[in-house]
C-alpha positions as CSV (number, residue, x, y, z in Angstrom):
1,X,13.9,7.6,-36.4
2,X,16.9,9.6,-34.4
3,X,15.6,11.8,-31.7
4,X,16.2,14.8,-33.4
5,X,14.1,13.4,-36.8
6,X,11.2,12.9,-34.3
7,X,11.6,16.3,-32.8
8,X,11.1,17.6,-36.6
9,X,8.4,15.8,-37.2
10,X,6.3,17.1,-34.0
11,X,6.9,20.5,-34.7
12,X,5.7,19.9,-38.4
13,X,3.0,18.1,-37.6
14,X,2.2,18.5,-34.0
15,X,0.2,21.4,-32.7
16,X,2.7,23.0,-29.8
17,X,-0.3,22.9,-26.7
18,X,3.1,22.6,-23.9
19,X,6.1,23.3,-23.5
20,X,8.3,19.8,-23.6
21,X,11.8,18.7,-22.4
22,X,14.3,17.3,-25.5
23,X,13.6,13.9,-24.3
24,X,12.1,10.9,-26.5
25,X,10.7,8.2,-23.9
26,X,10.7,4.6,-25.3
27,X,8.7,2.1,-22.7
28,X,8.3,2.1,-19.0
29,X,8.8,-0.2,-16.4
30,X,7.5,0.1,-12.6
31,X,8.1,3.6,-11.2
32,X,10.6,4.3,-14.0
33,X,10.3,5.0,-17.7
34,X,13.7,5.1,-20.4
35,X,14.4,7.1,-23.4
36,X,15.5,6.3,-26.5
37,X,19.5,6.6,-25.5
38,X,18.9,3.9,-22.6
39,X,18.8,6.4,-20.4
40,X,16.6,5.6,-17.2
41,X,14.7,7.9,-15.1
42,X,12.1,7.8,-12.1
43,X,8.6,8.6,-13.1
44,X,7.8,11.4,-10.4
45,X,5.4,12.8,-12.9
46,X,3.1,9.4,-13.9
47,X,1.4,10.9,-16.8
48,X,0.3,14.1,-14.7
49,X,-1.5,11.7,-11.7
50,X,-2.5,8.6,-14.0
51,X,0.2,6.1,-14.2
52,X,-1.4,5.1,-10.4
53,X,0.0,1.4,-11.1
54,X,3.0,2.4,-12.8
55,X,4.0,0.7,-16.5
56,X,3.6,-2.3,-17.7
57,X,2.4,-3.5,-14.3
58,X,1.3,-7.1,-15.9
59,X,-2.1,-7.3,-14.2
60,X,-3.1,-3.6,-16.0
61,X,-1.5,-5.3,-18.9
62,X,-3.5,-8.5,-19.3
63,X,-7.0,-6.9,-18.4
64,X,-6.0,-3.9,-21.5
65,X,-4.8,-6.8,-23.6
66,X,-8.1,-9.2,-23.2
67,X,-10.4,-6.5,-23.2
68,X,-8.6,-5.1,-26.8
69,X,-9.4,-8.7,-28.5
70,X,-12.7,-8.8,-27.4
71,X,-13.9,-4.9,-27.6
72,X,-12.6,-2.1,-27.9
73,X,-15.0,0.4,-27.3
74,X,-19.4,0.4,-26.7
75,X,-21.0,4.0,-26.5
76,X,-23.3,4.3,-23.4
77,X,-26.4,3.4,-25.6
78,X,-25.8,-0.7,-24.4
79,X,-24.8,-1.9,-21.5
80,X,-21.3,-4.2,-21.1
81,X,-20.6,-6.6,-18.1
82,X,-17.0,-4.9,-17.6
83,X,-18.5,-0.9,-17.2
84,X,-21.4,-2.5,-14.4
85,X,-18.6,-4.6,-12.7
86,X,-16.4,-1.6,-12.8
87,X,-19.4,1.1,-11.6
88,X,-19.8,-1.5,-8.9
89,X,-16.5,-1.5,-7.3
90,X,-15.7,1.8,-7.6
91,X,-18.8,2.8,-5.8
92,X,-18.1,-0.2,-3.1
93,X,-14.3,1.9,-2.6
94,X,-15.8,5.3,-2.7
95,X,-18.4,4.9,-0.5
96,X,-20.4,7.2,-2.8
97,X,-23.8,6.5,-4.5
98,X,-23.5,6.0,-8.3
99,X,-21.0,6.2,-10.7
100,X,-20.1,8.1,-14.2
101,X,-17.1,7.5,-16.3
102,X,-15.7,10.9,-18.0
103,X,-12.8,10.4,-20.5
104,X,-10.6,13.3,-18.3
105,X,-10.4,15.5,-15.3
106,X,-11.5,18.4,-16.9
107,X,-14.6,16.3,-18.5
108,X,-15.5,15.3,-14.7
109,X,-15.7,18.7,-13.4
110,X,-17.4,20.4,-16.1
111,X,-20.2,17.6,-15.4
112,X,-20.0,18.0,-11.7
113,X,-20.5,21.9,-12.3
114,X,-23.7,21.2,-14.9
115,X,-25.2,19.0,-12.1
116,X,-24.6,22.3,-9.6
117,X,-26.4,24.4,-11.7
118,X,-29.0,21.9,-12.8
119,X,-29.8,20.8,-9.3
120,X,-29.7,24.9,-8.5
121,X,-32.3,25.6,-10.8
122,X,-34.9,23.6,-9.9
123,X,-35.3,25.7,-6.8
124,X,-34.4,29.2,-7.9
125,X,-32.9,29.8,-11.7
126,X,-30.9,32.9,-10.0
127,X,-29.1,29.9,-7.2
128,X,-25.5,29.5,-10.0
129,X,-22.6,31.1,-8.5
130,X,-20.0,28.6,-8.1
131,X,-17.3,29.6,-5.5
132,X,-13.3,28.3,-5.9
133,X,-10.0,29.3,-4.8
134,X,-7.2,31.0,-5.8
135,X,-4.4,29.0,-7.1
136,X,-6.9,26.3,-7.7
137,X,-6.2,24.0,-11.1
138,X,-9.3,22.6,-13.0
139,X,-9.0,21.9,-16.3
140,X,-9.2,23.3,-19.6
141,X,-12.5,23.7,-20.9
142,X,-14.2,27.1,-20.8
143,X,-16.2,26.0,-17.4
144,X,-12.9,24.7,-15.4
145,X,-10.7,27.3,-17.1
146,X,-13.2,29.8,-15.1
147,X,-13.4,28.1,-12.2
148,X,-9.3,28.2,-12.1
149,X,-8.4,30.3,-9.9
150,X,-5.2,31.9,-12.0
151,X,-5.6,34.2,-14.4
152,X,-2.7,32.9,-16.2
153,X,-4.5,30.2,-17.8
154,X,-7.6,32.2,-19.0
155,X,-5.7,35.0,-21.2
156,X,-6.8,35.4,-24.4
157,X,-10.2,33.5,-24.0
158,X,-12.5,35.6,-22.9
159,X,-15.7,36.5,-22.8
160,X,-15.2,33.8,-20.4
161,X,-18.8,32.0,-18.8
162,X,-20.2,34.0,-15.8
163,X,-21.0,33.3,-12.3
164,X,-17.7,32.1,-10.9
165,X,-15.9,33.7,-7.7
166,X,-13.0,33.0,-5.9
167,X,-11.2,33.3,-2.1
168,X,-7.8,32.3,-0.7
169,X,-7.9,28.5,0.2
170,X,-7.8,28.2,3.8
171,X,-9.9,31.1,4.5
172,X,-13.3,30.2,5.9
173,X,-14.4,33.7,6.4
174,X,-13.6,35.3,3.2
175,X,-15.8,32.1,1.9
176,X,-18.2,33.3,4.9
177,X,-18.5,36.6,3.6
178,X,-18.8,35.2,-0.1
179,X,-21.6,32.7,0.2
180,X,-25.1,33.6,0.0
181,X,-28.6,32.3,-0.9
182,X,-27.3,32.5,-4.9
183,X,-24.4,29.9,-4.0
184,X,-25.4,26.9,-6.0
185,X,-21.6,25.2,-5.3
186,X,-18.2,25.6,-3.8
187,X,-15.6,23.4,-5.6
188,X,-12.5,22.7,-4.0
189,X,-9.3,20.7,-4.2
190,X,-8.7,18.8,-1.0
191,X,-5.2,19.9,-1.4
192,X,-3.9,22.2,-4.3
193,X,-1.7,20.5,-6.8
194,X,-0.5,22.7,-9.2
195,X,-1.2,25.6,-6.8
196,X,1.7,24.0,-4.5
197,X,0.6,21.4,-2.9
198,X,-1.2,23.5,-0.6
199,X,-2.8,21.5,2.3
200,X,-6.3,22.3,4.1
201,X,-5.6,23.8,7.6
202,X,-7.3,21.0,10.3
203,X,-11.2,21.3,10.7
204,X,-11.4,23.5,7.3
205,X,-13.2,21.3,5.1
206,X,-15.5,20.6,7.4
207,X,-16.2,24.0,7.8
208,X,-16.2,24.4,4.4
209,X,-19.3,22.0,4.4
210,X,-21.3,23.4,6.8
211,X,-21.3,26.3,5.2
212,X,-22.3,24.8,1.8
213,X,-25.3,23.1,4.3
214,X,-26.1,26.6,5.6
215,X,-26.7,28.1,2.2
216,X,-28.0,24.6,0.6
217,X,-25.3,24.5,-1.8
218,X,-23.2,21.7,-3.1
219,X,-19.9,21.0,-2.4
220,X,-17.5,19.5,-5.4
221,X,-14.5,17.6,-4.3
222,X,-12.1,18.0,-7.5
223,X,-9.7,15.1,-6.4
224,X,-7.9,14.0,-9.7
225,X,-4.9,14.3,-8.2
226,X,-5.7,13.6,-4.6
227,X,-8.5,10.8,-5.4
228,X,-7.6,6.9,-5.3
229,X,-5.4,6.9,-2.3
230,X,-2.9,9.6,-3.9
């Protein structure tokens, strides 16, 4: 197919969720990724903060390719070798205590925020605001679509859920002056991608958890842009 025959075909069959460049890309290698013309370009994008190893790195490659002929998929009713290896290491990295696999960013912040409000609720079933900041990005569901912090993105879908507030990043007193005994959860990106790459003033986030230790609330790291050495 020409360029212009696949273009077609997307907007016949497609539905039009973003806004895309008139660009067909054809394989990737390393940090770069070529179109269809030949033409070769560096992948400052990498799938919006996935593409961590780059394409076609051949270790990525093998482990997709041997894994494929074996399985390729089990539901989390069995257990597999590869998911506890893999839960293993990534808690061994992370430092952190156990391990879920979500199938997106958005999917891994909606669960961090049910866990909030579950963990909330066992001591008062009033405890569910969830404080974030402005200019914050995270995701599209209903939940992370609230707890972004631009209305932008949440036009048009409305009633949106309840219980979400938001101050400016950086500002430890607004979030002072916000917090109460209600606060199940403040959820912050380390730094703000899509907001502009908006870095934490020094000794913020450290703040930022005493507070959340003051009030007995959880804090939520939303790092799927800043997570994995990024």
């Amino acid at each position: 197919m020409t360029d212009e025959q696949i273009y077609q075909q997307d907007k016949k069959d497609y539905l039009p969720v973003f806004a895309r460049y008139q660009i067909v890309l054809d394989h990737g290698d390393g940090s770069y990724v070529y179109d269809t013309k030949g033409n070769k370009y560096i992948d400052y994008l990498g799938g919006i903060a996935v593409n961590v190893l780059g394409h076609n790195h051949p270790a990525l490659v093998k482990a997709i390719a041997e894994q494929a002929g074996r399985m390729i998929h089990c539901s989390n009713l069995y257990y597999t070798e590869v998911q506890a290896q893999a839960a293993a290491r990534l808690k061994q990295l992370s430092g952190l205590g156990k391990v879920f696999f979500g199938n997106s960013g958005a999917e891994a912040n909606e669960g961090a925020i049910k866990i909030a409000r579950k963990y909330a609720h066992q001591s008062d079933p009033e405890k569910s605001q969830i404080i974030t900041a402005w200019h914050s990005f995270h995701g599209r569901t209903l939940a992370t679509l609230t707890a972004t912090g631009q209305p932008k993105y949440q036009e048009g879908f409305g009633p949106l859920p309840g219980g979400f507030d938001y101050v400016d990043f950086n500002d430890i007193d607004a979030l002072e002056k916000m917090m109460s005994e209600k606060t199940c959860a403040v959820m912050l990106e380390p730094i703000q991608g899509e907001g502009g790459v908006n870095m934490p003033q020094p000794g913020y986030l450290a703040k930022v958890r005493e507070l959340c230790d003051k009030y007995k609330a959880l804090l939520i790291f939303d790092e799927i842009q800043t997570g994995m050495g990024r």
